[in-house]
LOTORZA-152843 format. One record per residue (C-alpha): residue number from 1; residue in one letter; x, y, z. Coordinates in Angstrom, 1 decimal. Layout:
LOTORZA-152843
NUM, A, X, Y, Z
...
This chain:
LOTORZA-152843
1, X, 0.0, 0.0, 0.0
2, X, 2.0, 3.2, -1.3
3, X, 2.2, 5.9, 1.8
4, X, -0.6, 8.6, 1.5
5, X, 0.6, 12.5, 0.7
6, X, -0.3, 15.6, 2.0
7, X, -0.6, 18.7, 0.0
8, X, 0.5, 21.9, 1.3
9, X, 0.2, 25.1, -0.7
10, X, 2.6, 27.8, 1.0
11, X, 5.1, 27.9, 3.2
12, X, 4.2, 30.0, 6.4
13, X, 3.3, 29.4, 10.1
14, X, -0.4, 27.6, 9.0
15, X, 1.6, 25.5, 6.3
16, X, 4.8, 24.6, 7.7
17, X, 2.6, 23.5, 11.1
18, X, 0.5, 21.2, 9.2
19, X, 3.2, 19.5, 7.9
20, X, 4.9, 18.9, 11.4
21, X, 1.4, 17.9, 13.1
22, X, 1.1, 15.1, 10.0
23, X, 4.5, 14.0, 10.6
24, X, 4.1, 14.2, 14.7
25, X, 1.0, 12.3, 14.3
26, X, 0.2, 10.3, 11.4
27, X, 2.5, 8.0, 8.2
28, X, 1.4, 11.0, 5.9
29, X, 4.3, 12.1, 4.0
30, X, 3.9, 16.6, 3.2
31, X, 4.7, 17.9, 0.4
32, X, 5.2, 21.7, 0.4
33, X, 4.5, 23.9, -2.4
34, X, 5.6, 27.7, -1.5
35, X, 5.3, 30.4, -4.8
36, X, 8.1, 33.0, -3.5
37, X, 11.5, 31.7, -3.0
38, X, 11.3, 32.7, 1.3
39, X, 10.0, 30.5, 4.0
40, X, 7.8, 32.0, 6.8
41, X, 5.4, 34.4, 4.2
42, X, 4.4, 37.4, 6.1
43, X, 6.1, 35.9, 9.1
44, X, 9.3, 35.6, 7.0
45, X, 12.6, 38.0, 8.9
46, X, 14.6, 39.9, 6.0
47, X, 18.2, 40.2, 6.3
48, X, 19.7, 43.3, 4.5
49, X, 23.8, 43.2, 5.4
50, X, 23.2, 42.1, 8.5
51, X, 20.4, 44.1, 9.7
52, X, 17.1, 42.0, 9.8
53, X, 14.2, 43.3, 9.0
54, X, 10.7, 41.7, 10.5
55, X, 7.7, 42.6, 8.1
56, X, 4.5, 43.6, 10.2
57, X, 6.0, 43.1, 13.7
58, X, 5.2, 40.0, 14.9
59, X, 4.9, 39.4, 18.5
60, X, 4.9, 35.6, 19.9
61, X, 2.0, 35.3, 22.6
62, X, -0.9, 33.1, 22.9
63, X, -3.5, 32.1, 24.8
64, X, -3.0, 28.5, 23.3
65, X, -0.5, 26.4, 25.7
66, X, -0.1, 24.5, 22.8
67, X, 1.5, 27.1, 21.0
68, X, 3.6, 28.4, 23.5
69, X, 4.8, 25.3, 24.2
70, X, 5.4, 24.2, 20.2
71, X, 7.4, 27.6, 20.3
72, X, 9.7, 26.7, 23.3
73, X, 10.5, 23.1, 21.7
74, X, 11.3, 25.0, 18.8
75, X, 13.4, 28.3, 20.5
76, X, 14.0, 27.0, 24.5
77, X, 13.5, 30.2, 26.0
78, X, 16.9, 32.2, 27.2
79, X, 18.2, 31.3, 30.5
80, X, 20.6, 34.4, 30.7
81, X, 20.5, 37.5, 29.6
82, X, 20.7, 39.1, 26.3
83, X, 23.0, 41.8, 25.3
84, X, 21.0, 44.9, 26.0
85, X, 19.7, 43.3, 29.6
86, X, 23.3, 43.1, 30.4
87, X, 24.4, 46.8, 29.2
88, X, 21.3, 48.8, 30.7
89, X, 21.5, 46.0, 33.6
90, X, 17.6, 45.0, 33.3
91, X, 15.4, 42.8, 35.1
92, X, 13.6, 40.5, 33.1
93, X, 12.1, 36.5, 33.7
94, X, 14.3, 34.1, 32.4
95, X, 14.4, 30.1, 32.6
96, X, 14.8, 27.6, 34.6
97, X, 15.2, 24.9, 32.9
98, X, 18.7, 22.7, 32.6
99, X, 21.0, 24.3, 29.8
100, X, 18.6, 27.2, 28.9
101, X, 20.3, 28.8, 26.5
102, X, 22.7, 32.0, 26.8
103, X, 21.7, 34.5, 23.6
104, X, 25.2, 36.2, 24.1
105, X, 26.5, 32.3, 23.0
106, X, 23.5, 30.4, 21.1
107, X, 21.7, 31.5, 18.2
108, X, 18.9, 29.0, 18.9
109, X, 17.0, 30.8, 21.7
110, X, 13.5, 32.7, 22.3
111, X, 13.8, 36.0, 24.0
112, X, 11.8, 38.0, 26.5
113, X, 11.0, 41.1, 25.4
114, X, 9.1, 44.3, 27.0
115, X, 6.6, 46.1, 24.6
116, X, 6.6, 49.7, 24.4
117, X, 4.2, 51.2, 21.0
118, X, 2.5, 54.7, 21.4
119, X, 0.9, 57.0, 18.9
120, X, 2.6, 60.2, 17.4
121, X, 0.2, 62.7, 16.8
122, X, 0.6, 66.8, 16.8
123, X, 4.1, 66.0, 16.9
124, X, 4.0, 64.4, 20.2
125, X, 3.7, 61.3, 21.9
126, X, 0.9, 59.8, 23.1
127, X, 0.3, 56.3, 25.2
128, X, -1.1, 53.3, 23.4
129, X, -3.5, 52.6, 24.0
130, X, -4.9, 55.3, 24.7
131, X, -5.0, 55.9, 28.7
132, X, -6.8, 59.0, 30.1
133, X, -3.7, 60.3, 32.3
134, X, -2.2, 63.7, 32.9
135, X, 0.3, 63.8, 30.1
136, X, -2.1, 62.7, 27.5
137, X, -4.8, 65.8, 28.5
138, X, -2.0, 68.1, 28.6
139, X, -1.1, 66.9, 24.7
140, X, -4.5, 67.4, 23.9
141, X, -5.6, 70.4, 25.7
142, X, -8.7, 71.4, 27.8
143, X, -10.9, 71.6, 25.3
144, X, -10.4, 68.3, 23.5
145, X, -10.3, 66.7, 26.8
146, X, -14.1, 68.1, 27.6
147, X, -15.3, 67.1, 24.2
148, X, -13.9, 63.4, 24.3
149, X, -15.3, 63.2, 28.1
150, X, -18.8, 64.4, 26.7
151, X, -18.7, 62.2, 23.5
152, X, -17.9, 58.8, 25.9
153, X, -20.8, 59.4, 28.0
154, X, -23.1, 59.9, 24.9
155, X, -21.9, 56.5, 23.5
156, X, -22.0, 54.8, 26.8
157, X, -26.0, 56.3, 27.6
158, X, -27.0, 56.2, 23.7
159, X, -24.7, 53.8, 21.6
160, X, -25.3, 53.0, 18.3
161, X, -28.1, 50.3, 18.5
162, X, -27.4, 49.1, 14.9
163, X, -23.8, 48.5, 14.9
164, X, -23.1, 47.7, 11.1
165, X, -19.7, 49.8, 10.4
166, X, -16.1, 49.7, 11.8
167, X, -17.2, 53.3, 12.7
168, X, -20.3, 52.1, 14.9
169, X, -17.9, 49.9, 16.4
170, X, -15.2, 52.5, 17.4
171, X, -17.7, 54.9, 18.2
172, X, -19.8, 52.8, 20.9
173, X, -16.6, 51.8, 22.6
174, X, -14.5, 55.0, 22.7
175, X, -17.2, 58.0, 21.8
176, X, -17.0, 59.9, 18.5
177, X, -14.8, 62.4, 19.5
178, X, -11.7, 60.1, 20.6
179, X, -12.6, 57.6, 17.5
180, X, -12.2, 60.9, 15.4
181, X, -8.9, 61.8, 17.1
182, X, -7.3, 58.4, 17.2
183, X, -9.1, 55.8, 15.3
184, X, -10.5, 57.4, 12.1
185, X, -7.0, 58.6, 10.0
186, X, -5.4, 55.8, 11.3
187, X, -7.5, 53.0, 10.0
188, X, -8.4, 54.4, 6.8
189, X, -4.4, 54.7, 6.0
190, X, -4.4, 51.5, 6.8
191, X, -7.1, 50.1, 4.4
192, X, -7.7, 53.0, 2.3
193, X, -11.6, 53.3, 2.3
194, X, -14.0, 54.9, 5.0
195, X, -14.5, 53.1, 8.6
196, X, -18.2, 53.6, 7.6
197, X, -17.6, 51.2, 4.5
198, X, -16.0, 48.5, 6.7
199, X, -17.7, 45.4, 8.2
200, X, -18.0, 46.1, 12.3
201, X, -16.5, 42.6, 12.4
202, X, -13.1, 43.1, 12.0
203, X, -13.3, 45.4, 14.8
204, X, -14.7, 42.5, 16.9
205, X, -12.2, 40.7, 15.3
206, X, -9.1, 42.4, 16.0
207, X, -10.0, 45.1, 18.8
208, X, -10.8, 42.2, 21.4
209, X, -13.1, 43.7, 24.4
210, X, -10.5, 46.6, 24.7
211, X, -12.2, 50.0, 26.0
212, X, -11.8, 53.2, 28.2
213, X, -13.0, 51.7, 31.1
214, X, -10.8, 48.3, 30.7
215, X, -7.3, 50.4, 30.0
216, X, -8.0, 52.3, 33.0
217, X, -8.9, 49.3, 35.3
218, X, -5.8, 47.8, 34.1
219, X, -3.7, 50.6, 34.0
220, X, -4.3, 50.6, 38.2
221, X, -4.2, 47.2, 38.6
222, X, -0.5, 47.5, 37.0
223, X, 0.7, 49.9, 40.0
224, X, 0.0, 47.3, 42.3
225, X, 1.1, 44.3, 40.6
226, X, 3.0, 42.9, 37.6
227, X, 2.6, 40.0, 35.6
228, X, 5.2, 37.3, 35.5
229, X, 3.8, 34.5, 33.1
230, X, 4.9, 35.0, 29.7
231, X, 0.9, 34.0, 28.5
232, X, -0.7, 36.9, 30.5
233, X, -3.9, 35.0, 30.3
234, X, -6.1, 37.3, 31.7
235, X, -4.6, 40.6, 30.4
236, X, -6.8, 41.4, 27.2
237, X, -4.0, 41.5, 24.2
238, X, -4.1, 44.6, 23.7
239, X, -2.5, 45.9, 27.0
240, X, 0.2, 43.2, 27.2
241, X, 3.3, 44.4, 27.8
242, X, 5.5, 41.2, 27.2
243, X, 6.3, 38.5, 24.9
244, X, 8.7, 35.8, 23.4
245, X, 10.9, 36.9, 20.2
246, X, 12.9, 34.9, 18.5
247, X, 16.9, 36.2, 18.6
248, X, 17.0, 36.8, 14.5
249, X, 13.1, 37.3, 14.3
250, X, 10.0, 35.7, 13.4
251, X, 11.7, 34.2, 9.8
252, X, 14.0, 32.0, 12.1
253, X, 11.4, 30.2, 14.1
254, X, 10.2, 29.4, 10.5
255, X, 13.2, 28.3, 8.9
256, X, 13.6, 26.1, 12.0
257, X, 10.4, 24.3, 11.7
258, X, 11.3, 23.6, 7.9
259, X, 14.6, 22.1, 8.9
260, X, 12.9, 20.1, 10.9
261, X, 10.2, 18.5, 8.8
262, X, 12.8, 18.3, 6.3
263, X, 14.6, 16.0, 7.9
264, X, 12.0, 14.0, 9.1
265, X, 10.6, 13.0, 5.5
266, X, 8.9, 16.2, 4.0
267, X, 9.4, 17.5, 0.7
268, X, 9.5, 21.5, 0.4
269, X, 9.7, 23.1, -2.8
270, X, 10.8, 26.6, -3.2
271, X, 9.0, 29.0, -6.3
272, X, 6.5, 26.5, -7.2
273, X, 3.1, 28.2, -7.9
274, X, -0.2, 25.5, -7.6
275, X, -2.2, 26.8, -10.7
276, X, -4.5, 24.4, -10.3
277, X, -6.7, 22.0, -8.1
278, X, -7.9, 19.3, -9.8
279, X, -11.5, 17.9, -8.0
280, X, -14.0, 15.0, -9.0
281, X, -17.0, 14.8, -6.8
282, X, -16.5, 16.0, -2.6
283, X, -12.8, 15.2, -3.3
284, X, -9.6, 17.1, -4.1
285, X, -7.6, 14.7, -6.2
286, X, -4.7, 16.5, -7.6
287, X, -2.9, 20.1, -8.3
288, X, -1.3, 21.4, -11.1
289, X, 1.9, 23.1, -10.0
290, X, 4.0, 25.8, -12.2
291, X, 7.7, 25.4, -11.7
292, X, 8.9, 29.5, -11.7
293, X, 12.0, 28.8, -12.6
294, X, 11.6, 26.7, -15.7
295, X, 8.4, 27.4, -16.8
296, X, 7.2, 23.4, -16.2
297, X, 4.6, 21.9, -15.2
298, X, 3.5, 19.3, -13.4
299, X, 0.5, 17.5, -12.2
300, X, 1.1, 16.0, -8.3
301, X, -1.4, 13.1, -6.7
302, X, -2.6, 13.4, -2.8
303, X, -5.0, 12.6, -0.7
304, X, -5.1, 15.4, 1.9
305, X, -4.9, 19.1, 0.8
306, X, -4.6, 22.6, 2.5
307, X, -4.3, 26.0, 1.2
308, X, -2.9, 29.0, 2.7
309, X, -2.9, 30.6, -1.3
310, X, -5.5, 33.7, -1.3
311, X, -9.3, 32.5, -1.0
312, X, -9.5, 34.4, -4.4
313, X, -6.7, 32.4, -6.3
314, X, -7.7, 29.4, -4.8
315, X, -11.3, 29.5, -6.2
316, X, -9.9, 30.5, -9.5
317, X, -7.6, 27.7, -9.5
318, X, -10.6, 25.0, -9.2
319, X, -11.6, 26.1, -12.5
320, X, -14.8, 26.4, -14.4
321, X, -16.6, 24.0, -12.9
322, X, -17.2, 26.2, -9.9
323, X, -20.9, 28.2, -9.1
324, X, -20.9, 31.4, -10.6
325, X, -21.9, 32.8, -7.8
326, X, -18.6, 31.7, -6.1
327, X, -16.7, 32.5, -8.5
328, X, -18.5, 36.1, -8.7
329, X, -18.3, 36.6, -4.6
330, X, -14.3, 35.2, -4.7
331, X, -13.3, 37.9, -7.5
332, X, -14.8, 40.5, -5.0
333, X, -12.5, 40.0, -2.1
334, X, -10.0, 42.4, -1.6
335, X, -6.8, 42.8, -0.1
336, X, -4.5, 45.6, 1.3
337, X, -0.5, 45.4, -0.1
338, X, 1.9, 46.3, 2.4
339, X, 5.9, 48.2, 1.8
340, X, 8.1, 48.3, 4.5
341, X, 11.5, 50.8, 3.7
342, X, 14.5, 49.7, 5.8
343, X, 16.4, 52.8, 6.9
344, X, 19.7, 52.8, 8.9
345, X, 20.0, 55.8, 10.2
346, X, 23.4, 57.4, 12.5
347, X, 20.9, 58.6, 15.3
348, X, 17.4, 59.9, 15.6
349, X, 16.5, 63.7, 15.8
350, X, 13.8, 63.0, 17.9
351, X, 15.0, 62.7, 21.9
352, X, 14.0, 60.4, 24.8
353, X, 12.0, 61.8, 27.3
354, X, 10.5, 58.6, 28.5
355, X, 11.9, 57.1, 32.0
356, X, 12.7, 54.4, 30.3
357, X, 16.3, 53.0, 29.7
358, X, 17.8, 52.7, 26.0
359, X, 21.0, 52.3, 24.6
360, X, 22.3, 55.0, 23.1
361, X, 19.1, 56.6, 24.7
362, X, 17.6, 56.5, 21.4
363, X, 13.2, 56.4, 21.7
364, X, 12.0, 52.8, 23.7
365, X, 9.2, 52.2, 21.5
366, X, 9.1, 49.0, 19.4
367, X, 6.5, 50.8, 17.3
368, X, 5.2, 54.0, 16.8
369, X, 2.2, 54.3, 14.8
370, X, 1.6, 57.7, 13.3
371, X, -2.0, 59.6, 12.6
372, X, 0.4, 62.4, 11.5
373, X, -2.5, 63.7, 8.6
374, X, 0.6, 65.4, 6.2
375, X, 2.4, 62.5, 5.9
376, X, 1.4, 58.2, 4.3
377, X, 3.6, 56.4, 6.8
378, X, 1.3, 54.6, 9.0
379, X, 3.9, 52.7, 11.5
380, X, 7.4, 52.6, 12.2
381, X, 9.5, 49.9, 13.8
382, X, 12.3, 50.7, 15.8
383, X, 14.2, 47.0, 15.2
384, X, 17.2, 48.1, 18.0
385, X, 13.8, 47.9, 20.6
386, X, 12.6, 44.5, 19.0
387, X, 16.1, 42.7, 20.5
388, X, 19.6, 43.9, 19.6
389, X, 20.5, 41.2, 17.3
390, X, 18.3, 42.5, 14.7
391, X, 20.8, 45.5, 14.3
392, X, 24.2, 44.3, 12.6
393, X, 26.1, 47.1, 14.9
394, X, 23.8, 48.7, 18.0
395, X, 25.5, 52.1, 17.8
396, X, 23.3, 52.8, 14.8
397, X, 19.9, 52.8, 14.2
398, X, 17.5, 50.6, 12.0
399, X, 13.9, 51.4, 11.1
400, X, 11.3, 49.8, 9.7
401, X, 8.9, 52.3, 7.7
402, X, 5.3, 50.8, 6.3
403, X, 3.3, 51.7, 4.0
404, X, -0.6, 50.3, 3.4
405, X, -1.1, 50.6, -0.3
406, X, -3.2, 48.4, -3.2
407, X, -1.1, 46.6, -5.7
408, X, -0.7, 48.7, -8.8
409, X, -1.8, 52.4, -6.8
410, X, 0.7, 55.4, -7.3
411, X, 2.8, 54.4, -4.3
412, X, 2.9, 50.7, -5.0
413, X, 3.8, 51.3, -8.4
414, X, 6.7, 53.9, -7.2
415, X, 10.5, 53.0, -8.0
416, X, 12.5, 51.6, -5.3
417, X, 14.3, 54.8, -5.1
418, X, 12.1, 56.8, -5.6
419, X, 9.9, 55.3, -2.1
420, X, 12.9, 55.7, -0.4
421, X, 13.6, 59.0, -1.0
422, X, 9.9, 59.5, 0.0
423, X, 10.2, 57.7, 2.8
424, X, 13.0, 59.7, 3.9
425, X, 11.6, 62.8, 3.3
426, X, 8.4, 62.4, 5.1
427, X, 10.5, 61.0, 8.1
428, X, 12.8, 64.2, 8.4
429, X, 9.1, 66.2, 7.9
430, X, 7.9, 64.9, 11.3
431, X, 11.1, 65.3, 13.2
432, X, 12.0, 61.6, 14.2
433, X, 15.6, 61.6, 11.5
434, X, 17.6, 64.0, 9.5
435, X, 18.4, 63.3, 6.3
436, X, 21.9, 64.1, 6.1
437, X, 22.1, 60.6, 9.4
438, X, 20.8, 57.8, 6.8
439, X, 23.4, 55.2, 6.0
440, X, 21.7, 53.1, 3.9
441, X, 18.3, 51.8, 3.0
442, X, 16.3, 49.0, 1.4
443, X, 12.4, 49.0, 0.3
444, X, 10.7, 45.2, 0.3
445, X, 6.9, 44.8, -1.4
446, X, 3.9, 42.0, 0.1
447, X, 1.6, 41.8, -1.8
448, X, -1.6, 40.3, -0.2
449, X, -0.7, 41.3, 3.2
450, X, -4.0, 41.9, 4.8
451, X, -7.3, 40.2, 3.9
452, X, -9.9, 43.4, 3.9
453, X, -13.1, 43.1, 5.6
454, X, -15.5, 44.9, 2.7
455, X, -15.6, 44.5, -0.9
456, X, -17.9, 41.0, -1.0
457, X, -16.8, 39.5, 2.3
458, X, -19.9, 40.2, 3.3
459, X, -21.3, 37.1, 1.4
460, X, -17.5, 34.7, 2.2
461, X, -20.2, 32.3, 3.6
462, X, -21.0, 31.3, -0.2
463, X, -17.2, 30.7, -0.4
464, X, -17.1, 29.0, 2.8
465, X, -19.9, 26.7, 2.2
466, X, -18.3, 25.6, -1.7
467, X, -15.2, 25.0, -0.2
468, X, -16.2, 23.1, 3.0
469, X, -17.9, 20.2, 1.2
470, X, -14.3, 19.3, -0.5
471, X, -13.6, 16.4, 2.5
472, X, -10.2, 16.5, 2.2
473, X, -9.3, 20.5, 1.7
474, X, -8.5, 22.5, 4.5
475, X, -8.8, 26.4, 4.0
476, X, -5.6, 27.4, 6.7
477, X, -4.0, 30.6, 7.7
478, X, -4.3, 34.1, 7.3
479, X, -5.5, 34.3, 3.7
480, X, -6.3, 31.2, 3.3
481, X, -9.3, 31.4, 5.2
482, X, -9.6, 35.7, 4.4
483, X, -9.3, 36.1, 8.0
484, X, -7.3, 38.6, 9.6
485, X, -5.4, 36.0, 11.8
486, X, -2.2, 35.7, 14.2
487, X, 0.5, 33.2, 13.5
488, X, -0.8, 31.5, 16.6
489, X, -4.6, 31.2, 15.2
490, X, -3.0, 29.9, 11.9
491, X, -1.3, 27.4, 14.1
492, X, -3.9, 26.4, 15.9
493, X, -6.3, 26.5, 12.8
494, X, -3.6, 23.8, 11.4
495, X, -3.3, 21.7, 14.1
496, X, -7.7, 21.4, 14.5
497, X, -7.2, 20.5, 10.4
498, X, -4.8, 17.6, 11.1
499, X, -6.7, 16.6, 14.9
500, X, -9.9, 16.4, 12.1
501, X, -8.0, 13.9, 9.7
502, X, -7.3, 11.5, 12.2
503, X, -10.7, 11.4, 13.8
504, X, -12.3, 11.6, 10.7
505, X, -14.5, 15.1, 11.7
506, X, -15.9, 15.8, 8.2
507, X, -17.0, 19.2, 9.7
508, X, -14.8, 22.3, 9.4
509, X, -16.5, 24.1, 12.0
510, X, -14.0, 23.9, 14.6
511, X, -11.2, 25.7, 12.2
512, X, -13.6, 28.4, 11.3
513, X, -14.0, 29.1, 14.7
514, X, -10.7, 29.9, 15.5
515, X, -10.3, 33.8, 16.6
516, X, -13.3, 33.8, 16.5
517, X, -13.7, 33.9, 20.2
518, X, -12.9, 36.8, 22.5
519, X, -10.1, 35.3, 23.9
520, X, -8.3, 35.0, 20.8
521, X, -9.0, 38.4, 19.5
522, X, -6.2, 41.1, 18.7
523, X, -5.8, 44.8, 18.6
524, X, -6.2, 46.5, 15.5
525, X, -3.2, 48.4, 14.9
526, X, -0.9, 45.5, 15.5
């Protein structure tokens, strides 16, 4: 009896965990097909001459033990300090365990990090999230403070009963007034459309239960005590203020995972584009896979499929035979590109005047994100903050700018110098470089970044209920299922799809469900 395969269309956190759970768990031998020649996809770490480069941010917490433990098999946690613990001679949890590794002598090792993010906006700082205290009314004034006072009281006594919008959504929780200061011009530079033409569920999606009322509860629970589990179970994600991070970034816990199903029997195969999925009755039988380099193609058997390719491809790829009103509702969802410009950068302009240690003194922040109105940036990492191994040499400075654009839209379609220069020009405009301090820079396109919340996705059900009658397909990670997802929720979604094989659940209920409940939810901006 020949040994039964496993298709796996891409190469990220929901793929390359499917594959280890099949090889953990069953005699199914994967076979990975990834289109770009990275592993990791969004979660893939760049390295430009030594200075790395994480695209989005990505922050390793869960409410999933599951995860956090996969991670820690994967990374062990560091048992000694890293290199900017020892300079500024911080404080932070480290393990227990045996031969924990020492990141000043190991490369294979998770770190601890403390999160620091706030908001620049009329040039100044403010905390995120938002908290109510002395600093941030000073920033805003008198009169602002009053009106967002007034307009949280409204939405509290009279919210919006018919909560359709992303706006409703911000509005009910926050009032209009503080939605218009710090929600509006943010979100719409991210997406590039209204808040009023967005479905209120991606708020409920990725805003979790946050609030006024639940930052300031938390904000004076945190005076009197301080969270030591990594997991922070009970703190709602948007207010955590640790996590784990790999020492070269999120693309390392990915190329690490590959290795290892590698070696135990998979099959991964770089620029190879599935074209097509060829089906007979409830069944995926085969795909049709485009070598990029050659130009061949190939037609590979299995027996178990999952895609993490865009919903929209994937339908496409089924062929003609599919409803027209799938196909019609698939070519409807749309997605927000992303460009992130490296700069490395002397020093900043822009001082420290936060109590908090730095080396070099430069700003803490791992991100800023910046509702700035004159300027497109939306966020900018700090990578020296993320952990200091993502910096080839510490006495410098390396930033992360991002962009939210659409494939084929004037900044998309700008040249790589061109962006730069851009880039660099709007960054001197707001004070945080000068021009004359940039060393060097890099500009790196991702397509497909975010899965949006409005053009048809309104009616993904019809897409949902095509696709879930294929037994043996599994619709896994972030736009594979069009849902704004966490590497940990595409984990998780993975690891339900193989659980599923082995008892035989036809139902794909349970993998839909994931972040789907409130403890799995995330913050919008991140």
């Amino acid at each position: 009896m020949s040994q039964k395969i496993a298709i796996i269309i891409g190469a990220g956190p929901a793929g390359l965990t499917a594959a280890y759970e099949m090889l953990e768990k069953t005699d199914v031998k994967p076979i990975i097909y990834e289109m770009t020649g990275d592993i990791g996809g969004i979660s893939k770490t760049v390295n430009y001459k030594g200075n790395r480069i994480d695209i989005g941010g990505h922050r390793f917490f869960s409410r999933s033990d599951r995860v956090i433990q996969r991670w820690q098999n994967i990374l062990p946690m560091q048992g000694m300090p890293s290199k900017d613990d020892i300079i500024l001679g911080r404080d932070i949890p480290l393990s227990k365990e045996v031969n924990a590794p020492d990141p000043e002598k190991t490369d294979r090792v998770m770190l601890v990090r403390g999160r620091i993010s706030r908001i620049f906006f009329l040039r100044k700082f403010f905390d995120y999230p938002v908290s109510l205290n002395f600093k941030t009314l000073s920033n805003l004034g008198i009169l602002r403070t009053v009106k967002i006072g007034a307009s949280y009281i409204k939405a509290r006594v009279f919210p919006i009963k018919n909560e359709i919008s992303l706006e409703h959504f911000f509005i009910n929780r926050f009032g209009r007034e503080l939605y218009l200061i710090f929600f509006k011009d943010y979100t719409e530079k991210l997406w590039g459309i209204s808040c009023s033409q967005i479905s209120s569920e991606w708020g409920a999606q990725r805003i979790k239960g946050l609030s006024i009322s639940k930052a300031v509860v938390h904000a004076v629970k945190s005076i009197f005590s301080r969270h030591s589990s990594i997991a922070q179970k009970n703190t709602e994600t948007s207010l955590i203020k640790q996590f784990m991070y790999p020492k070269f970034g999120p693309g390392q816990m990915w190329q690490e995972v590959a290795g290892i199903v590698e070696e135990r029997g998979a099959e991964t195969h770089l620029k190879h584009k599935v074209i097509g999925l060829k089906h007979k009755d409830n069944k995926i039988v085969g795909v049709e896979v485009k070598d990029q380099t050659t130009g061949n193609i190939k037609t590979r058997k299995g027996d178990y499929f999952f895609s993490t390719m865009p919903v929209k491809e994937l339908i496409e790829s089924l062929g003609e035979r599919v409803p027209q009103e799938v196909q019609q509702v698939a070519r409807g969802l749309i997605y927000r590109d992303f460009v992130t410009v490296g700069l490395l950068v002397r020093k900043l302009k822009i001082k420290n005047k936060s109590k908090v240690k730095t080396i070099n003194n430069i700003i803490p922040d791992c991100w800023i994100y910046v509702q700035e109105k004159d300027v497109k940036v939306g966020r900018i990492q700090i990578f020296n903050n993320w952990n200091p191994y993502m910096v080839k040499d510490i006495n410098t400075v390396w930033l992360g700018l991002e962009y939210f654009c659409n494939e084929g839209d004037g900044l998309w379609s700008k040249s790589d110098s061109c962006f730069t220069a851009f880039a660099i020009e709007e960054l001197a405009k707001i004070g945080i470089i000068e021009k004359e301090d940039v060393l060097d820079n890099t500009l790196i396109r991702m397509p497909k970044a975010y899965p949006a919340y409005f053009g048809t996705y309104d009616q993904f059900h019809v897409i949902r209920n095509f696709t879930d009658k294929f037994e043996n397909l599994f619709l896994v990670g972030r736009n594979g299922m069009h849902k704004y997802n966490n590497s940990d929720h595409s984990m998780l979604a993975a690891m339900i799809a193989v659980k599923n094989i082995i008892n035989n659940v036809k139902s794909k209920d349970n993998l839909w469900a994931v972040n789907t409940e409130e403890e799995y939810h995330e913050q919008a901006r991140v």
